[in-house]
C-alpha positions as CSV (number, residue, x, y, z in Angstrom):
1,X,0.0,0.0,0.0
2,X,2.0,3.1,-1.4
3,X,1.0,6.4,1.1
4,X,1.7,9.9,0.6
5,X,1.6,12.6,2.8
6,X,0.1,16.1,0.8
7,X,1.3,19.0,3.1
8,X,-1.1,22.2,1.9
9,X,0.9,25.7,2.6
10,X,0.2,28.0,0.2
11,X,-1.8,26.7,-2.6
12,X,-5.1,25.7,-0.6
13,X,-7.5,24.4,-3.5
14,X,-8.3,21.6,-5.8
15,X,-8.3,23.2,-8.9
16,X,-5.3,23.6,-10.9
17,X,-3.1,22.0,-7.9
18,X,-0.2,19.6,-9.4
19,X,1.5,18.5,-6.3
20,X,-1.8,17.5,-4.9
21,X,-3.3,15.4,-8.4
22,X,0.2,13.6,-8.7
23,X,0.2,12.6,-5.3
24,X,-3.6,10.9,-6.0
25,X,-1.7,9.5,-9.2
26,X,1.1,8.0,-7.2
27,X,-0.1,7.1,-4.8
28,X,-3.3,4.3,-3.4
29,X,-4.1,6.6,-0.4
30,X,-2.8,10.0,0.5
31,X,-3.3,12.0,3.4
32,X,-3.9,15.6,3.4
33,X,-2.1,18.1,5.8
34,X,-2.2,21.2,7.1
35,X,0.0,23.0,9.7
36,X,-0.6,26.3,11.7
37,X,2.7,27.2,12.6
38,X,2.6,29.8,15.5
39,X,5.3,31.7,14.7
40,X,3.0,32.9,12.3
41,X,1.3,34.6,15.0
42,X,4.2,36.3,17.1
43,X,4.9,40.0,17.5
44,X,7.2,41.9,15.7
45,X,10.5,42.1,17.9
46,X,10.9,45.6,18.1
47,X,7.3,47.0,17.2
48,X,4.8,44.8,18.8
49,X,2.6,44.2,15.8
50,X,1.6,40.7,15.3
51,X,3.5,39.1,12.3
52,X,-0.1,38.1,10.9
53,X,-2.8,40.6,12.6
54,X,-6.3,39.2,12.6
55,X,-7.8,39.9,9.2
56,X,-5.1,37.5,7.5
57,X,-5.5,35.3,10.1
58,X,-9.5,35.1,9.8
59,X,-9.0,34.7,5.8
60,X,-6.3,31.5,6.3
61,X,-8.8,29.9,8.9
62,X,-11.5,30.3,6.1
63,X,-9.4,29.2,3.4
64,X,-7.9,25.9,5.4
65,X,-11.7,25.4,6.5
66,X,-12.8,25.7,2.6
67,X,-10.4,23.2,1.7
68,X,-11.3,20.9,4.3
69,X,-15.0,21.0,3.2
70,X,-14.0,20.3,-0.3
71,X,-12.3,17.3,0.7
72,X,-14.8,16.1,2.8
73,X,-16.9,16.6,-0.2
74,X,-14.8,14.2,-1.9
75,X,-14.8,11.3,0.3
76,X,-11.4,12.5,2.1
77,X,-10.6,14.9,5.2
78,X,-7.7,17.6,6.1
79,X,-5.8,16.7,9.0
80,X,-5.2,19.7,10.7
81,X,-2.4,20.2,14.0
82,X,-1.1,22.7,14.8
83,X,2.5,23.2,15.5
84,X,6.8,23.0,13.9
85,X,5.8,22.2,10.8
86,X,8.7,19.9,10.0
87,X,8.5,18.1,12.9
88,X,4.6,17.6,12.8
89,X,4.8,16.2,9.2
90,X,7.8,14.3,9.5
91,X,5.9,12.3,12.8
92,X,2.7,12.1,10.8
93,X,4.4,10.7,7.7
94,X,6.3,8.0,10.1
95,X,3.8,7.2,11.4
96,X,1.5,6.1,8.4
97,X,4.4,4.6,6.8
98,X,4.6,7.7,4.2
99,X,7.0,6.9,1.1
100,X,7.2,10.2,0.1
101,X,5.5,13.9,1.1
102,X,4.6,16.1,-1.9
103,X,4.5,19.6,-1.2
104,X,4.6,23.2,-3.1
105,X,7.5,24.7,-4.0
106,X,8.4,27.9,-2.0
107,X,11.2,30.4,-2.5
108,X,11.0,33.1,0.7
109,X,13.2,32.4,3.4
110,X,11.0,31.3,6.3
111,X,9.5,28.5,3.8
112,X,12.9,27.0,2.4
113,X,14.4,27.0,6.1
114,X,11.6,25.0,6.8
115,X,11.5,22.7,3.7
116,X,15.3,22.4,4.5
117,X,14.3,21.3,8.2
118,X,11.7,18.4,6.8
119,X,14.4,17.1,5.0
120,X,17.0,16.6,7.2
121,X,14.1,15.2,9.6
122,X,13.0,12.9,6.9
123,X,16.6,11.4,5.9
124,X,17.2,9.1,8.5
125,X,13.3,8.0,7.6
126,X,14.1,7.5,4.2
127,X,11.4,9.0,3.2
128,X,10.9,10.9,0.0
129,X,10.0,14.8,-0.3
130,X,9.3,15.7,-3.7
131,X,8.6,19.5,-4.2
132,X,6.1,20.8,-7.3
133,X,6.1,24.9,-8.3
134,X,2.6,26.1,-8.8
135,X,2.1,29.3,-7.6
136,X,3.0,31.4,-10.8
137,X,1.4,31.4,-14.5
138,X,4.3,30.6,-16.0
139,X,6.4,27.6,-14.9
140,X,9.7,28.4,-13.8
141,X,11.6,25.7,-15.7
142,X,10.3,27.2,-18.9
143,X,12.0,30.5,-18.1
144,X,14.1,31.2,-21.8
145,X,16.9,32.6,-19.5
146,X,18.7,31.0,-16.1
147,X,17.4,33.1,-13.0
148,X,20.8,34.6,-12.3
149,X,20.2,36.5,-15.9
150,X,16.3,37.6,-15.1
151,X,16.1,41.3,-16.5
152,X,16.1,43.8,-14.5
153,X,13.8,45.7,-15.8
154,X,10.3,43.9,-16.0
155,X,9.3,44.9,-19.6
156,X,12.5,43.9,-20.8
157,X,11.5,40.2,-18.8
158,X,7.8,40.6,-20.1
159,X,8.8,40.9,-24.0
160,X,11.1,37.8,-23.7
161,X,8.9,35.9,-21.8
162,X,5.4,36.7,-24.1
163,X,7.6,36.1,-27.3
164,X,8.5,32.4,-26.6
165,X,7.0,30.5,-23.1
166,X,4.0,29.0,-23.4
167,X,1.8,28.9,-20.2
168,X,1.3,25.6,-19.0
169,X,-2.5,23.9,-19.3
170,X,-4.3,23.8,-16.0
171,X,-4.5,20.2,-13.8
172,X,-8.6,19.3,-13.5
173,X,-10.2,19.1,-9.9
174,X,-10.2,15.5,-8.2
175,X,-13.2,13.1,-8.3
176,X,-12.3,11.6,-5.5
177,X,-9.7,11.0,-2.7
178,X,-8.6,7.6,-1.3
179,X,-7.7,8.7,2.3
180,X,-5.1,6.8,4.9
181,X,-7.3,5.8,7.1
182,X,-7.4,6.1,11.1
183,X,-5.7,9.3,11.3
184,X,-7.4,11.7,13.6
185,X,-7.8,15.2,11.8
186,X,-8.5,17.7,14.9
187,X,-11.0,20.6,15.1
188,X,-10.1,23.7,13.2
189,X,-8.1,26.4,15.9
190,X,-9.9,29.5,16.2
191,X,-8.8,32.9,16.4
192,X,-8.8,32.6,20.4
193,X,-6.9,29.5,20.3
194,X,-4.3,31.6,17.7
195,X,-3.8,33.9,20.5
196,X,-6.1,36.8,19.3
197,X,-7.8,39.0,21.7
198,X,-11.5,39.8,22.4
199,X,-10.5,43.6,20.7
200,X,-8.9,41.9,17.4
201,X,-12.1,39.4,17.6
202,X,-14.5,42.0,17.4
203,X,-12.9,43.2,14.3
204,X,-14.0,40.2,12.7
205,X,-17.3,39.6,14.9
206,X,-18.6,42.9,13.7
207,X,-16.9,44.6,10.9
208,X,-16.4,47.9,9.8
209,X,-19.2,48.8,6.6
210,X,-17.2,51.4,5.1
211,X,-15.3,48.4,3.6
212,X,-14.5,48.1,0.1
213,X,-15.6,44.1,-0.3
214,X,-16.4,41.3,2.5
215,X,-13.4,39.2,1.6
216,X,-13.8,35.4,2.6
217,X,-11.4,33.1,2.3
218,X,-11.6,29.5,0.2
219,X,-11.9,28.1,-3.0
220,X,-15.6,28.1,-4.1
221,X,-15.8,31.9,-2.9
222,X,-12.3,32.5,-5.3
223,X,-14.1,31.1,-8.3
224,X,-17.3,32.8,-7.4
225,X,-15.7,36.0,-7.4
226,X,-13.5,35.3,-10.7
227,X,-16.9,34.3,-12.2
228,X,-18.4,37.0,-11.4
229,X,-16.1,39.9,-12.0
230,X,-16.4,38.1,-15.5
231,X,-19.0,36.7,-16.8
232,X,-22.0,38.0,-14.3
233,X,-20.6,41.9,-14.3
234,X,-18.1,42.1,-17.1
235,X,-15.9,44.3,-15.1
236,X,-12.9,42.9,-16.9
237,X,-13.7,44.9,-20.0
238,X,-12.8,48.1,-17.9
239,X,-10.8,47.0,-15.9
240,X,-7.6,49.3,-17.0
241,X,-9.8,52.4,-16.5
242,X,-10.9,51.7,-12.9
243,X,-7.8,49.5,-11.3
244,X,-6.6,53.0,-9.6
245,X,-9.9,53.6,-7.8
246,X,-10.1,54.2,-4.4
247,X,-13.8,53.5,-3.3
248,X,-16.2,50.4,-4.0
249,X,-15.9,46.2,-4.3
250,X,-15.7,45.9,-8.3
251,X,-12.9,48.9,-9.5
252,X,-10.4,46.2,-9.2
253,X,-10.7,42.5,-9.7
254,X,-9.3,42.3,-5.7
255,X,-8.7,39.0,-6.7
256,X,-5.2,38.9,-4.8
257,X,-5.9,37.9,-1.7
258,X,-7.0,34.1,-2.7
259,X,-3.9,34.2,-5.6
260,X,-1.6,35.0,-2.2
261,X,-3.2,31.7,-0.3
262,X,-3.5,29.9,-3.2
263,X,-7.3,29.9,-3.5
264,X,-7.1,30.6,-7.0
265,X,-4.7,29.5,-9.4
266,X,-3.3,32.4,-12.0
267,X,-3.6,29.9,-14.8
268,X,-7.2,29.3,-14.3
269,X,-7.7,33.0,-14.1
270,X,-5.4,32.9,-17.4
271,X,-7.8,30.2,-18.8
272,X,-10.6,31.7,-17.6
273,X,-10.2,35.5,-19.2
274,X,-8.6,33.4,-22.7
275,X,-12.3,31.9,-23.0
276,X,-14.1,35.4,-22.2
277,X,-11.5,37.0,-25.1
278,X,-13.1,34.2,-27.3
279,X,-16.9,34.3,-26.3
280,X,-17.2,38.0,-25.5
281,X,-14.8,40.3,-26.1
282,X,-10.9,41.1,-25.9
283,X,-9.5,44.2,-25.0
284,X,-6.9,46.1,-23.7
285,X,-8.2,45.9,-19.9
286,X,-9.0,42.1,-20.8
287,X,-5.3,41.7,-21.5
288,X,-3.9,44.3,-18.3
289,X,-5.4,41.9,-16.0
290,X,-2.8,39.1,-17.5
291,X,-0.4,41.7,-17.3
292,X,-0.9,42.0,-13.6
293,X,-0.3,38.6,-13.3
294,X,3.3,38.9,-15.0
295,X,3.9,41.1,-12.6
296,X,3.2,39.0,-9.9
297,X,5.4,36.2,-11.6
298,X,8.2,38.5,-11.5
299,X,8.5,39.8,-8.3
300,X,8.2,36.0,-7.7
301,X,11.1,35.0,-10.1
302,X,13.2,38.2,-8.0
303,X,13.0,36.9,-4.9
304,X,14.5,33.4,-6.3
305,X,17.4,35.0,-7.7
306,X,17.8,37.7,-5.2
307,X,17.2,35.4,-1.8
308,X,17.0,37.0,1.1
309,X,18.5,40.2,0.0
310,X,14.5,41.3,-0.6
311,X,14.3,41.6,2.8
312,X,17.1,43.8,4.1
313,X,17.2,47.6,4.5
314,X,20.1,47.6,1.9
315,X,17.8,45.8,-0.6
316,X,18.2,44.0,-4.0
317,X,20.8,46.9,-5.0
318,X,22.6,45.7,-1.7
319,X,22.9,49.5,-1.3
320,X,24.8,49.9,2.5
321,X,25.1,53.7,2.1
322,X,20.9,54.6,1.6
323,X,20.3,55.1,5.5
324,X,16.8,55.2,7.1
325,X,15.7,56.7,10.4
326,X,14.1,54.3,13.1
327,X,11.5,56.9,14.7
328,X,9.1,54.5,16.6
329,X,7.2,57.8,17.7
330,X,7.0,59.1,14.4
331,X,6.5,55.0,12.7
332,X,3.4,55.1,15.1
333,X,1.6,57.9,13.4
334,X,2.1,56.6,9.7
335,X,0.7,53.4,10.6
336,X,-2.1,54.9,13.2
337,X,-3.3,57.2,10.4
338,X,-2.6,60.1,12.2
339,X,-0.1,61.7,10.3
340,X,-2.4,64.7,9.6
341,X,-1.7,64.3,5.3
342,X,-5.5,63.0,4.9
343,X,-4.8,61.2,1.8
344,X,-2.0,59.0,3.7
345,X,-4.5,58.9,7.1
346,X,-7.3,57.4,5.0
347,X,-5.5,54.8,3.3
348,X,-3.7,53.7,6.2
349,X,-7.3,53.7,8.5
350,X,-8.7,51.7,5.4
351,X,-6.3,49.0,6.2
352,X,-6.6,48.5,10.0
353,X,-10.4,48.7,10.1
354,X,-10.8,46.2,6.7
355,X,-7.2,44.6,5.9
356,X,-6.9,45.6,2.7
357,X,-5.6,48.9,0.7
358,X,-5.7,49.7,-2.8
359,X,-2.8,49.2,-5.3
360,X,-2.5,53.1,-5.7
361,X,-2.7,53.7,-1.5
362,X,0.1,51.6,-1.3
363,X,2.2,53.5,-3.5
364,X,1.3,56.6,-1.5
365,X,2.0,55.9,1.9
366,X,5.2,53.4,1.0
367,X,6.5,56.6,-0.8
368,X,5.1,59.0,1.6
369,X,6.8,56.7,4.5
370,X,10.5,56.3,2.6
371,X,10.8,59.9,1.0
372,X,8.7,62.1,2.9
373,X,9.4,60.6,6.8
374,X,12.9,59.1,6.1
375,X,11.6,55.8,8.0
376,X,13.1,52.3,7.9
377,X,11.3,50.8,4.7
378,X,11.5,47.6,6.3
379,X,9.2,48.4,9.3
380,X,6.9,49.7,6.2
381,X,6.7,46.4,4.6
382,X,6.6,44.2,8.0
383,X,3.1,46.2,8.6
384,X,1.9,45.5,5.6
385,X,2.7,42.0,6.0
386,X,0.8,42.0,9.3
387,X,-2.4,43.7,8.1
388,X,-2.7,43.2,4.6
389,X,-5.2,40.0,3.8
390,X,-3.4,39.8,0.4
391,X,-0.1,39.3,1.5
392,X,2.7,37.9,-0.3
393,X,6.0,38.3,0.7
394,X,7.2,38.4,-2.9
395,X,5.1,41.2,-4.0
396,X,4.8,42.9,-1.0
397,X,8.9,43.4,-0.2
398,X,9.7,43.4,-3.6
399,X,7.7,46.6,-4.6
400,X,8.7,47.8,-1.6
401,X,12.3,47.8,-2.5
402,X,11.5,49.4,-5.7
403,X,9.7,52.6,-3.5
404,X,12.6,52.5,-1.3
405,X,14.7,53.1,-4.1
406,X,16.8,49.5,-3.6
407,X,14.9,47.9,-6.3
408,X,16.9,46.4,-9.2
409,X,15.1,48.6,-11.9
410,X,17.5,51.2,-12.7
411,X,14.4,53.2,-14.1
412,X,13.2,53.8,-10.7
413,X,15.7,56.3,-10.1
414,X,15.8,60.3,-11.0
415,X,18.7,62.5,-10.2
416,X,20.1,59.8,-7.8
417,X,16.7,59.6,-6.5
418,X,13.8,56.6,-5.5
419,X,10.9,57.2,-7.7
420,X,8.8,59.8,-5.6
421,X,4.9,60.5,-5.5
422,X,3.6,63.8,-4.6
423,X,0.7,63.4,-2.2
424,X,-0.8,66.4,-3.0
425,X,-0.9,65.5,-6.7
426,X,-1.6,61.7,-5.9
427,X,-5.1,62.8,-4.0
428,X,-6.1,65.4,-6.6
429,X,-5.4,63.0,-9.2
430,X,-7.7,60.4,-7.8
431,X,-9.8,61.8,-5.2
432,X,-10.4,65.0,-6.4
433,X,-13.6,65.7,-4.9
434,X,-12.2,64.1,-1.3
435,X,-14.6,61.4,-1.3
436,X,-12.4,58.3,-0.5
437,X,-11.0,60.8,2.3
438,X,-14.3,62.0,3.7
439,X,-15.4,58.0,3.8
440,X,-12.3,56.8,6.2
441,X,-11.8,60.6,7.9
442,X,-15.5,61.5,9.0
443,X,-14.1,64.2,10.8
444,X,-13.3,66.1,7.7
445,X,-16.6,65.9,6.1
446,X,-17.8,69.1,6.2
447,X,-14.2,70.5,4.7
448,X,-15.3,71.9,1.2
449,X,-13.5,69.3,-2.0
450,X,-10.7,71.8,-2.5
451,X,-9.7,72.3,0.7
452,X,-9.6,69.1,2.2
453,X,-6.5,67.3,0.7
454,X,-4.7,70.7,2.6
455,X,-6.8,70.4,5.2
456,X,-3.9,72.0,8.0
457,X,-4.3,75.2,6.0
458,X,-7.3,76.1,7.0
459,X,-7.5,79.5,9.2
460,X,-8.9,79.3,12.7
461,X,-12.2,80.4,11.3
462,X,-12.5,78.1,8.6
463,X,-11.7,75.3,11.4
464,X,-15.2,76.5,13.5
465,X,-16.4,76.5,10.3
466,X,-16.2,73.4,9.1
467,X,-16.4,71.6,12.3
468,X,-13.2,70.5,12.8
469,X,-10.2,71.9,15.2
470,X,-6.4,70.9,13.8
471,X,-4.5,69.5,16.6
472,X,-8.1,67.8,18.2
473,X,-9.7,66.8,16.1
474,X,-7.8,66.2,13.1
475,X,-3.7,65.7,13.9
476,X,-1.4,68.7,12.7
477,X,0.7,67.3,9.9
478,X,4.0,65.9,10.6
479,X,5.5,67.5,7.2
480,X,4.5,70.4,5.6
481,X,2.1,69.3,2.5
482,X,2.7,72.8,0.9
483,X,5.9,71.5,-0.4
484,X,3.8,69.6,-2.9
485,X,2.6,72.5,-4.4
486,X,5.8,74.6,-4.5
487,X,7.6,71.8,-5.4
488,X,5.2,69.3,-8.0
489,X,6.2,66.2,-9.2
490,X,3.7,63.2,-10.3
């Protein structure tokens, strides 16, 4: 009787999952595994914020309890424990008499030291781990260059890659699983059990309704959405006119969030918008979408060749003289909101209350915290690792090595400088009439359109007037925004 341990991490669905169909195909049962690993859940060593805060959390418990459903569904179960990974699988694995586990391929450091710990725990077993990579649209082995040569710059990648790699076809869904019997699976942990609070709870219990969309995590609500935003709405056919609004569930496809836990696989979504070219119509914004998704890929295929570079102040560039200030005080109020520069406030409010920020607030307050405050970009990205359901720690540190100006695009720079975005003409450009501001600042509501993106302008009279007093009830800004104006820039 040939057994197979399937260890789940980041691709958490049937569809499209390789590792997962060849272990069925190997193997006469396999069992299906998933570990919560709670250094997941510890705080930041300096800061205090919890390496996954409770939004990302929630989504993951939905997504591993989606999965476990679907298996269920198909004559199977998920064992769930929680605990060290390696040594959870390699005990399980022993003791069903595994001859191999098959897993996903990872590339970030905290996932290849562990992979690297299974191993060496599996050795003296002898049993088998055998590694698939299914997290990008196209395959890494059919790259027409070695990583070490990726381009640096990503059109440079993009032509190369369009002109000659063929994207693989997708796997189909299991039938059925044969499952090893007599292995206990365990209850799903809860957000209590993960260490949350009653205060992070409620976030969750009852959350806030100026949020953009009620993300859940799983499967059948990842192809639910990709259906709709398709074929029920037809968003798709816009989508490169609205993907830098600010307000609203259907400007973007906000389809991240399941690609980062594997809920949805980028060549189904591929698939998927190749068959609405061919029924319905094909566009430009039908074909941005797919460009998004080459994007992803490539911060993907930088953080192979670039290891663990991604993560350090000095960056891809492995620039040691950029230097960065470490203001906890000053860190606080960027990531509070309370910086007093509205369009940064809302963005990052948006965030904590719902988990999630748009693609062009990101830009804002990563450039706003790098070039404006002078902060540790680092501490930037390790918040938005915490908060952010969507994160992936490809994406996420790579663009923020590009904002921080230790990117490896030699585009990014002007005059010796990161690329820079002016606040001022940021918020015009894209909130113009200060709505998105007035939704996450109610305070500012009664500040007229043209005044509000300037808001610590306003004359004493103009404060009573409008209802709102700088320094009480809206904080004084911690930089002076009239340098945006005197001094413009995009």
């Amino acid at each position: 009787m040939n057994r197979i341990l399937y260890w789940f991490r980041n691709d958490l669905r049937l569809h499209d999952n390789e590792g997962f169909a060849r272990a069925l195909d190997d193997a006469d049962q396999v069992l299906p595994v998933f570990v919560f690993d709670p250094r997941w859940f510890t705080p930041h060593p300096r800061l205090g914020f919890p390496k996954t805060a409770v939004f990302r959390a929630n989504f993951l418990l939905e997504s591993v309890a989606d999965l476990r459903q679907s298996l269920r569904n198909k004559g199977a179960d998920l064992i769930v424990r929680i605990g060290n990974p390696a040594e959870v699988l390699a005990e399980l694995a022993s003791e069903i008499s595994a001859s191999a586990i098959y897993t996903s391929k990872e590339i970030t450091q905290e996932e290849t030291d562990m992979e690297s710990k299974l191993s060496n725990k599996l050795k003296p077993l002898n049993i088998d781990i055998k590694f698939f990579w299914m997290s990008t649209l196209y395959h890494v082995r059919d790259l027409p260059f070695t990583i070490s040569r990726l381009p640096d710059v990503f059109t440079q990648y993009r032509h190369q890659i369009e002109k000659s790699v063929r994207i693989r076809p997708t796997f189909q869904t299991p039938e059925a699983v044969s499952l090893v019997p007599n292995v206990w699976p365990s209850d799903m942990p809860t957000l209590t059990t993960l260490g949350f609070d009653s205060e992070a709870r409620q976030q969750i219990e009852h959350p806030d309704s100026r949020r953009a969309i009620a993300f859940q995590g799983g499967e059948h609500v990842a192809l639910d959405r990709l259906n709709r935003y398709l074929w029920q709405t037809d968003r798709i056919t816009t989508y490169k006119e609205t993907r830098n609004g600010l307000l609203g569930d259907d400007y973007s496809s906000k389809f991240s969030a399941w690609l980062a836990n594997g809920c949805l696989s980028p060549r189904f979504i591929y698939e998927e918008i190749t068959r609405y070219e061919n029924e319905r119509v094909k566009n430009e914004s039908t074909y941005w979408l797919i460009f998004e998704l080459l994007w992803r890929d490539f911060f993907r295929f930088v953080a192979l060749r670039f290891g663990t570079r991604i993560f350090k102040s000095s960056g891809i560039k492995h620039d040691l003289n950029r230097k960065f200030i470490q203001d906890e005080a000053l860190f606080q109020r960027w990531a509070e909101g309370n910086t007093g520069i509205p369009f940064i406030d809302a963005n990052m409010r948006e965030m904590n209350a719902t988990g999630f920020m748009s693609n062009r607030g990101r830009q804002n307050v990563a450039s706003f915290l790098v070039s404006d405050l002078g902060l540790d970009w680092t501490w930037g990205a390790a918040y938005f690792e915490s908060k952010l359901i969507d994160y992936d720690p490809c994406s996420n540190w790579g663009n923020w090595n590009y904002v921080a100006g230790v990117g490896n695009d030699p585009r990014q720079f002007s005059n010796g400088q990161p690329r820079y975005f002016n606040i001022y003409s940021q918020a015009m450009r894209y909130d113009e009439q200060g709505n998105y501001v007035k939704h996450w600042l109610p305070e500012l509501a009664r500040v007229p359109a043209e005044l509000v993106h300037l808001v610590s302008n306003l004359t004493a009279a103009e404060q009573e007037q409008y209802g709102v007093v700088l320094g009480i009830d809206y904080p004084s800004p911690v930089v002076d925004p009239n340098k945006w104006i005197t001094n413009p820039s995009p």
